[in-house]
N, C-alpha and C positions, 0 to 999 in steps of 0.2 A: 626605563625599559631598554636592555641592551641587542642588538640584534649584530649577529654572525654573516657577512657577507664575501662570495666568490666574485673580485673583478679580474678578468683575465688568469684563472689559476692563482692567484694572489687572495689569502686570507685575510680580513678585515673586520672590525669591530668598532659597530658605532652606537653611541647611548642617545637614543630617542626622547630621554627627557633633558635633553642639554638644549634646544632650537636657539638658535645664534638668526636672528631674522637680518636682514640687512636690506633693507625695506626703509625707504623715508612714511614717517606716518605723517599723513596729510589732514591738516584741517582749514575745513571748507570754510571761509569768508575770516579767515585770519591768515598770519604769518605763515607763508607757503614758498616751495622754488617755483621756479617758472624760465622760458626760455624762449627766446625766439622773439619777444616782445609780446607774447598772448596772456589775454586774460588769465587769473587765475579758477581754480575749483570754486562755485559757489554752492550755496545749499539754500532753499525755500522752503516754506512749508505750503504743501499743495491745501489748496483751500478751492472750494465750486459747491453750486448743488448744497449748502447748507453743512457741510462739510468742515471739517477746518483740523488740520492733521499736528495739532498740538495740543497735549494734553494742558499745558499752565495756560492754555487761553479755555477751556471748556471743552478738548476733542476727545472723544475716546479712548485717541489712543497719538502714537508720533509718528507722520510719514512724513520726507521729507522728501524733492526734488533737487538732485544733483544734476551739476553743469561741469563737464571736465574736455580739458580735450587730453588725452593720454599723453602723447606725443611732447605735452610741453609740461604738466604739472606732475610731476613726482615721478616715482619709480613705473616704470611703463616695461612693459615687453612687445616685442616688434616682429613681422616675419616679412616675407620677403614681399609680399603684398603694397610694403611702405614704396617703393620703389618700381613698379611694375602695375600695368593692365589688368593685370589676371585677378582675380581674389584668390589668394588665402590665407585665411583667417587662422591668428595666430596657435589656437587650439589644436586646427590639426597638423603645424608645421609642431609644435611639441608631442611629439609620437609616445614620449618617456618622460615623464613630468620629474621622477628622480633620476637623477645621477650622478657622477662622481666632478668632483671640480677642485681645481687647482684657485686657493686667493694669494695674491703677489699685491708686494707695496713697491710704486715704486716712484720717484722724484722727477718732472719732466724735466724736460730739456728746454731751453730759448732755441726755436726755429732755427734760427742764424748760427748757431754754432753745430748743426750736425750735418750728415752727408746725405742722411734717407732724402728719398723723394716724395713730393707729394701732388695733385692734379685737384685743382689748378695751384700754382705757386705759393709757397709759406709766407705769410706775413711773417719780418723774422723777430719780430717782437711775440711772436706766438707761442706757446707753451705745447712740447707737444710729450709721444712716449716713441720712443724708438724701438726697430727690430733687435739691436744689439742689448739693449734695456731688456726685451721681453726675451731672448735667449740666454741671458745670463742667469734668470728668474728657472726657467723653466725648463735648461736642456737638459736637466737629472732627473725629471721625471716622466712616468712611461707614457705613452702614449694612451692605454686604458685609464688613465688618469687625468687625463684632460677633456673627458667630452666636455665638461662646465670649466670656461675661465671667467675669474671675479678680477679684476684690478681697483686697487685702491690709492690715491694718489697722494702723494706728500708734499704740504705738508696737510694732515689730516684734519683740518678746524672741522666744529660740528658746526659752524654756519650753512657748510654744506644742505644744512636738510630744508635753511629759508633763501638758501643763495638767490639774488636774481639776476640771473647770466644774459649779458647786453655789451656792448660796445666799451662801456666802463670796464668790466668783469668777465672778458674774452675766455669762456670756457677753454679749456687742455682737449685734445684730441690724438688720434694717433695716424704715422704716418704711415703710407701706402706700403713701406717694406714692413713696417712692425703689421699692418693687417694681412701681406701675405705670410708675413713667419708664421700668426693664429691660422691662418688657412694651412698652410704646409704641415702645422701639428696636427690637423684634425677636427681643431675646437668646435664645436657643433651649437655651444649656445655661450656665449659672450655676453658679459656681465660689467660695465665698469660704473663707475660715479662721478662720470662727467653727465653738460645732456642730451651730447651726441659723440659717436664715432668719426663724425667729419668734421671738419671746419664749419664755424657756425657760417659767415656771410663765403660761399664757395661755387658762385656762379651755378648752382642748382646742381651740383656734379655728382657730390653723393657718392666720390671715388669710392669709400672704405667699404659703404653699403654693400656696392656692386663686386669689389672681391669679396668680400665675406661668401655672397650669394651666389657669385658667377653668373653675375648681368651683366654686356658688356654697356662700357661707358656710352653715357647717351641714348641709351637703346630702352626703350619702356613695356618692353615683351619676355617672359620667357623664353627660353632656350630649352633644348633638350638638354644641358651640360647645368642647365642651371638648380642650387642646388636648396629644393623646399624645404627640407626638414631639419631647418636650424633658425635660431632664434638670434635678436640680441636686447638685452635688456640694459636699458640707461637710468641714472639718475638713480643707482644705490647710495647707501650707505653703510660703509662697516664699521662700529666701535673699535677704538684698540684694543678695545679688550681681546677683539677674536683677531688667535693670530696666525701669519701665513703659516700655509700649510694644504694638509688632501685636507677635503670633506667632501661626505655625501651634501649632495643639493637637493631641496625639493621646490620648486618652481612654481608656484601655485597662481595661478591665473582663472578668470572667467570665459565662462563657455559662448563668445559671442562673437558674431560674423564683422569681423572689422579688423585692419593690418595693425592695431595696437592698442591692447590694454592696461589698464592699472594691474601690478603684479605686486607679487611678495615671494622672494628668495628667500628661503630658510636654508641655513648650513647646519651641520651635525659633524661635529669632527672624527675620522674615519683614523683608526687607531692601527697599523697592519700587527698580524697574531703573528709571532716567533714560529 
């Protein structure tokens, strides 16, 4: 199914049955990512009351009890809530569950040899993405075309999807001028596949968070300036198959009162009409 769409007076065409997910699929009590040093996703089967939620032991039928924490096992979406007092819940900071999105590949940098900044100080063994990295990527495209940015990092192993990122396996991150060039274009929901935005051990600072969001540093409150209705989603995956380029996004996440869910990012590649 092909559909005809207006971004900014710009004509566009995207086929609905192409879905490019870029989603790690997670299974529970097996090979999984993880981050931070937490537990991974478990699954039980609920059993009480005579009950037993497995059909190959005699149950009716299969219910199972999952144990996750968003934040550290697989692809997660996040809103500003991660980082502040306030609640809210990632649902209603996605106001637009589709929208247009730019995916860029691109190769970090060793800490040590660039100039960006970062808070608090780069380990310079650290891998990180830079502002001039993410301006080269993206200053030919319009701005109606960036509300979704995706980054995907090279070099692209699919271990990615059982990575477990720890002190050995120092997650990539990006620095404080490449998070304000995404702020300065617009980006309104940030997608990459590392399994954070910040430096993983970074004195609790959460630089990237707080520009993205326009928290200031340190500060665990809202602001009037501060900005709810934008997302960032960690811990993709994109095949080479799907390649840079626009697409429509569709962002699909659960309806539940908490600063971070399990999600699924679907792309549809956005064709522009002559």
């Amino acid at each position: 199914m092909k559909i005809q769409l207006s971004i900014n007076q710009r004509n566009y065409q995207a086929d609905l049955s192409q879905p490019k997910s870029i989603a790690i699929t997670l299974l529970p009590n097996g090979e999984q990512p993880s981050h931070f040093g937490a537990p991974g996703c478990t699954s039980k089967v609920l059993e009480g009351d005579g009950f037993i939620g497995d059909t190959s032991r005699g149950g009716s039928c299969n219910v199972n009890q999952l144990t996750i924490i968003p934040h550290c096992n697989g692809t997660h979406t996040e809103s500003v809530a991660h980082i502040v007092n306030q609640p809210v819940p990632v649902y209603r900071a996605l106001e637009n569950s589709i929208f247009p999105a730019i995916l860029v590949s691109i190769e970090p940098q060793t800490a040590k040899t660039v100039s960006d900044n970062y808070i608090p100080n780069f380990d310079e063994n650290n891998l990180v993405i830079t502002r001039e990295q993410l301006a080269a990527k993206l200053d030919n495209y319009h701005t109606e075309q960036l509300t979704g940015l995706a980054i995907r990092t090279l070099p692209n192993s699919a271990d990615k999807e059982t990575a477990v990122y720890n002190i050995d396996r120092y997650p990539v991150y990006l620095t404080n001028d490449a998070m304000q060039y995404i702020v300065e274009r617009k980006v309104q929901h940030l997608m990459v596949d590392f399994p954070s935005v910040d430096k993983m051990y970074d004195d609790g600072k959460l630089s990237n968070h707080r520009i993205f969001w326009n928290v200031a540093l340190d500060d665990k409150n809202l602001s009037s300036e501060s900005l709810l209705s934008k997302t960032i989603t960690e811990m993709i995956f994109v095949n080479d198959e799907v390649a840079d380029g626009c697409y429509l996004c569709s962002l699909q996440i659960p309806q539940i009162e908490t600063d971070a869910v399990p999600s699924r990012p679907v792309l549809f590649k956005l064709v522009k009409n002559n």
